[in-house]
N, C-alpha and C positions, 0 to 999 in steps of 0.2 A: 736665699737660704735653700741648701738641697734640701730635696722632699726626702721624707723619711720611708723606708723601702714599706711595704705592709706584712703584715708579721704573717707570716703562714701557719694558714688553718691546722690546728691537729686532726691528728685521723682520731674518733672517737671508738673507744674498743669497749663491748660490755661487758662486763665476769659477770656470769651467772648461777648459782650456788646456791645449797643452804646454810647458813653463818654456823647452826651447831658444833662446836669440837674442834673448828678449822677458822678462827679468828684470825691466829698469828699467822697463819698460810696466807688467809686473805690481806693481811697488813702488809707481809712482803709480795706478791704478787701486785699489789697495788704502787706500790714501789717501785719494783722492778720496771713495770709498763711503763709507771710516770718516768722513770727515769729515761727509757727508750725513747722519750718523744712524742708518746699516746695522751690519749683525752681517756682518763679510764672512769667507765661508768659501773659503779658498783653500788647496790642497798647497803649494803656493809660501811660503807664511807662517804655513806648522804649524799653520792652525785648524781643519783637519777632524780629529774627532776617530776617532781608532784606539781599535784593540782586540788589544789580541797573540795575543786566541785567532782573530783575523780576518786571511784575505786583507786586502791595500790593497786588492783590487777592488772586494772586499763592502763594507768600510769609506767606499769611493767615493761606490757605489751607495747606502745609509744616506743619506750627506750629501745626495745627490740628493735622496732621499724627504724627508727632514727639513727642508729649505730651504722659505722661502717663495718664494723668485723665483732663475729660473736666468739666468748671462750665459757663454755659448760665446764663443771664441774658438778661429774653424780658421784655422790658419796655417800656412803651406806646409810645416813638420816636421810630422810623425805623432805625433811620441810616443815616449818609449823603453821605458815602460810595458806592455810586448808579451811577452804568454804563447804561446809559437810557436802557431800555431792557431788562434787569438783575434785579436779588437779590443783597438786601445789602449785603456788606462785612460780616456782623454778621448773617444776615441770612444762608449764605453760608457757615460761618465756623458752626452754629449748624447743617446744612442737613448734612453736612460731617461727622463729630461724629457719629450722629446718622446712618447714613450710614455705616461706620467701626465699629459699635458698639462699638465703645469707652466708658469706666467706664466714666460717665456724670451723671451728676449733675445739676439739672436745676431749675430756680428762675421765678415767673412771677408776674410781678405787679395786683396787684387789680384790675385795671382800665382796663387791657386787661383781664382777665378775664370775667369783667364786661361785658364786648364789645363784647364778645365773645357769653355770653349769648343773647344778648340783638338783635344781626343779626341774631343769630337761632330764636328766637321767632318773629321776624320781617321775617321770612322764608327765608334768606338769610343765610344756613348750606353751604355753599360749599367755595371753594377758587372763583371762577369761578363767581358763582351767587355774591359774595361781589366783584369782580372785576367790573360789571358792573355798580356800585352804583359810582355817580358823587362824591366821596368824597374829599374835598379837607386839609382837615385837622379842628383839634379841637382843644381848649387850652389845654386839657386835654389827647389828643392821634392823632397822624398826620397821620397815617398810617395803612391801616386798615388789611395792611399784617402784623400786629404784632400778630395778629389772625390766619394768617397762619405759625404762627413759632410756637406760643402757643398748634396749633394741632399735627403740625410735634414731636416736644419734649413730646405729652400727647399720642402719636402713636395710630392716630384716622384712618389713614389709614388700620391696621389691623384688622383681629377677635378679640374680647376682651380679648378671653383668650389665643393669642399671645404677649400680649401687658404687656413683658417684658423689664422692665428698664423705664417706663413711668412716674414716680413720676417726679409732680412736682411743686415745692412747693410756693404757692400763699403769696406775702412779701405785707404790706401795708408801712412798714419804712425802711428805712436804718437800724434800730435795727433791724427790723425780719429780714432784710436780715445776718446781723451780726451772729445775732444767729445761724440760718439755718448754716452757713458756720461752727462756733466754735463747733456745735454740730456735723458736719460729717468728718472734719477735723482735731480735737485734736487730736484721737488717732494713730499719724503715721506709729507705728509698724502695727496695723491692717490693713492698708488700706498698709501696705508693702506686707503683706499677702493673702489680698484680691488678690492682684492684683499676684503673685504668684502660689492661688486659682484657678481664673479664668483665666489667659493669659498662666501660666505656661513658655516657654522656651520662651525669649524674641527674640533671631532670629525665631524662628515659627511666631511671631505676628507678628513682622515685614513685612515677606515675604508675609503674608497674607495680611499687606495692602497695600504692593505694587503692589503684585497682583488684588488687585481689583482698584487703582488708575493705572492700564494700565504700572505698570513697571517705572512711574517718581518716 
């Protein structure tokens, strides 16, 4: 009997998000990826997998390191995901990416862009200077650290022209965001390649981001 060929691994891709307001974005998004040929890892559709002896957070940050390609979506909610003291869940799983340089992919609403503008010109450019502002929420944006994920993803902390991997890309509908995705996503041989390109031996990556997450 011929052996049966062995099935090839999917690439695992994360969506990272807050589920408020944007369900059906994420139902098709989640679609779309599965349809391309992804292993898509989303809270939103139960695929990251837990641990009951774990935080979500920890469990979060895991899927982070374990993923081949990450896709943020900041959207004018925060998150309900909030340990008083802390950053959102979604906040924290995008510093982590962006911290292990993970192949990321990043989406931002309109309205935090908007926002973004609109405190710099109000002279409030910093994390820090928009912390002190009494802000309690708007209909339109509750949170005014969706502006500090927005800089974190557009890598405002470095020199300009270290500010690789910084794209990222301003959606006003759930269409732009659709598109955005069919256009970076379709072609999965490339982005097999890509990632071959740039990561090269998968235990080398590996070890490299264990060692920078301290060996968990």
């Amino acid at each position: 009997m011929a052996r049966q060929p062995t099935k090839k691994k999917k690439l695992p891709v994360m969506v990272s998000s807050t589920v408020y307001g944007i369900e059906d974005l994420l139902d098709q998004l989640y679609a779309l990826l599965d349809k391309f040929g992804y292993d898509v890892v989303m809270s939103h559709k139960g695929t990251i997998a837990v641990n009951s002896t774990e935080h979500a957070f920890e469990s979060s940050l895991k899927a982070v390191e374990k993923c081949d390609l990450f896709v943020g979506l900041i959207m004018p909610h925060y998150g309900s995901g909030v340990i008083p003291g802390q950053l959102s869940i979604t906040h924290q799983e995008m510093r982590r990416a962006i911290e292990i340089n993970k192949p990321r992919w990043f989406l931002a609403h309109e309205f935090v862009v908007f926002a973004r503008l609109l405190m710099r010109g109000s002279g409030f450019k910093t994390s820090d200077a928009r912390a002190k502002i009494a802000f309690t929420g708007a209909g339109a944006l509750d949170d005014l650290r969706v502006i500090d994920m927005y800089e974190a993803a557009t890598l405002q902390d470095k020199a300009f022209q270290e500010r690789q991997g910084n794209w990222v890309q301003k959606v006003h509908s759930a269409e732009d965001a659709l598109l955005f995705a069919s256009a970076q996503f379709h072609r999965y041989a490339e982005i097999e390649e890509f990632l071959r390109d740039h990561l090269g031996d998968p235990d080398t990556v590996k070890a490299s981001v264990e060692a920078k997450s301290g060996g968990k």
